[in-house]
C-alpha angles and dihedrals in degrees: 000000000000096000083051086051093052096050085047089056099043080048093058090040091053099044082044091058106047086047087057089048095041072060109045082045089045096048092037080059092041089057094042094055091046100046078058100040083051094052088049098052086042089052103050088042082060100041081052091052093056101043096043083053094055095056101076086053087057111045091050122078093204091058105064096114092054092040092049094056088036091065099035083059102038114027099098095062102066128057124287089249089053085041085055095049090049097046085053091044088056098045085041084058091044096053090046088050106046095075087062081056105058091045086065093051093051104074106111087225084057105053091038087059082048102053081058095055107022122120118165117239089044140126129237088236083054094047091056098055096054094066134060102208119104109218093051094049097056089041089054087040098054102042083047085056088044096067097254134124126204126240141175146221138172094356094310131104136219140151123248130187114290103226093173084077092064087064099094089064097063087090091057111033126072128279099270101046089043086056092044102050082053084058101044086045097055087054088046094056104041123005129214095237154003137182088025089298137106114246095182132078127268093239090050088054100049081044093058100055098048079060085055101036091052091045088065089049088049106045111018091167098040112140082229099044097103086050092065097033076068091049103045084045093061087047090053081061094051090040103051104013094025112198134301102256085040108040117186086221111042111244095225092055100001089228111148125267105270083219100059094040093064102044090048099050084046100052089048094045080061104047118126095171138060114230133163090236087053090044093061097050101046095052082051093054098050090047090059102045084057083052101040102259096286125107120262128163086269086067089029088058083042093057087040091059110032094031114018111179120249097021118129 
């Protein structure tokens, strides 16, 4: 009796036991998951907080300087769609902005000091180290805080967004707007063209609206998809027109640029994909080596139809 109490006991003691484990395993989980429930919580109320500060530099013209900074400081705390939110609030403030610019740049007294210290490629801090006078300085200083560049045309000067700068959020910011602030950086750093003439290559024009053109594939309900509809439009133009002071058919025998001829029938001897932008340019192409290269109303029905001017 007493030997079938003692296995009882020891019974009872063991089952004791492992209950008392099954609960020290059980609360150490329980603790686990709320220490990262709780980061997590901790976290996201954060990520609200900066994003909700940023919000009153933003939506006030007067504040880019501190906006800028504040973003460059504090982006890579929030989500990629408040990233995002953030990224379009700050381009929105520079293009209300940019008129007031301009405006700054306009004064006669002002772009006669800058056709003394301009120098293209340069910063607006760097501007602004090149002259001695005051007033020039801090203006160069401010719209360089500001988040503008300067650029020039026709002998006049004005400062346009830098889009450069938005580089740095591509890490933070969704898919669409990564890839269009590459687009709109590419136009920041170098233009297409000045003086009513192109100043990039043929290939790099084709090049830039198969960019475009693949941005609106891409992303058909981007927030930023009829910006760069404009902007493939325009390159349409280059592509297919070219510019006044760089005509794609010479105005004395209306042959095609040479130029422009061998870049195009590169580009399209290296295609791997079909797109309507290669499309019509290859059926352009083929049109003008049965012409001989030179414009005639057979290519000018041809533009009508597949690139009419001033069609959106």
């Amino acid at each position: 009796m007493n030997k079938k109490l003692s296995i009882l006991t020891a019974a009872v003691a063991i089952v004791i036991g492992l209950n008392a484990g099954v609960d020290q395993v059980f609360a150490a989980a329980t603790t686990t998951e709320s220490k990262k429930l709780s980061t997590i919580t901790t976290r996201s109320s954060h990520a609200e907080a900066v994003y909700r500060a940023s919000l009153p530099l933003l939506n006030s013209v007067d504040q880019l300087p501190k906006a800028i900074s504040y973003l460059n400081n504090n982006i890579y705390a929030v989500s990629s769609y408040r990233a995002t939110i953030m990224t379009l609030k700050l381009e929105n403030a520079h293009k209300v902005v940019l008129s007031s610019w301009k405006s700054k740049f306009s004064s006669s007294d002002i772009q006669r000091k800058l056709t003394a210290v301009y120098k293209p490629g340069l910063s607006m801090t760097q501007l602004a180290e090149e002259t001695q006078d005051g007033k020039l300085r801090t203006l160069l200083e401010t719209a360089g805080e500001s988040g503008y560049t300067l650029e020039s045309t026709k002998g006049s000067f004005f400062p346009v967004i830098d889009y450069g700068a938005y580089r740095k959020y591509k890490l933070y910011v969704t898919d669409d707007i990564r890839d269009y602030i590459s687009i709109m950086a590419v136009e920041s750093d170098l233009p297409s063209a000045k003086d009513n003439g192109l100043i990039i290559a043929w290939t790099e024009v084709a090049s830039r609206a198969l960019s475009q053109e693949s941005f609106i594939k891409a992303y058909p309900r981007s927030n930023r998809v009829t910006a760069v509809k404009s902007l493939y439009q325009m390159y349409l133009v280059h592509t297919f027109y070219g510019l006044n002071n760089t005509p794609l058919f010479h105005y004395d025998n209306l042959e095609m640029d040479l130029e422009a001829q061998k870049a195009y029938s590169a580009l399209l001897s290296k295609r791997e994909d079909r797109t309507p932008f290669l499309d019509k340019l290859e059926g352009f192409m083929i049109l003008l080596k049965e012409n001989g290269y030179t414009l005639d109303d057979a290519i000018e029905q041809y533009l009508g139809k597949e690139v009419p001017q001033g069609i959106e």
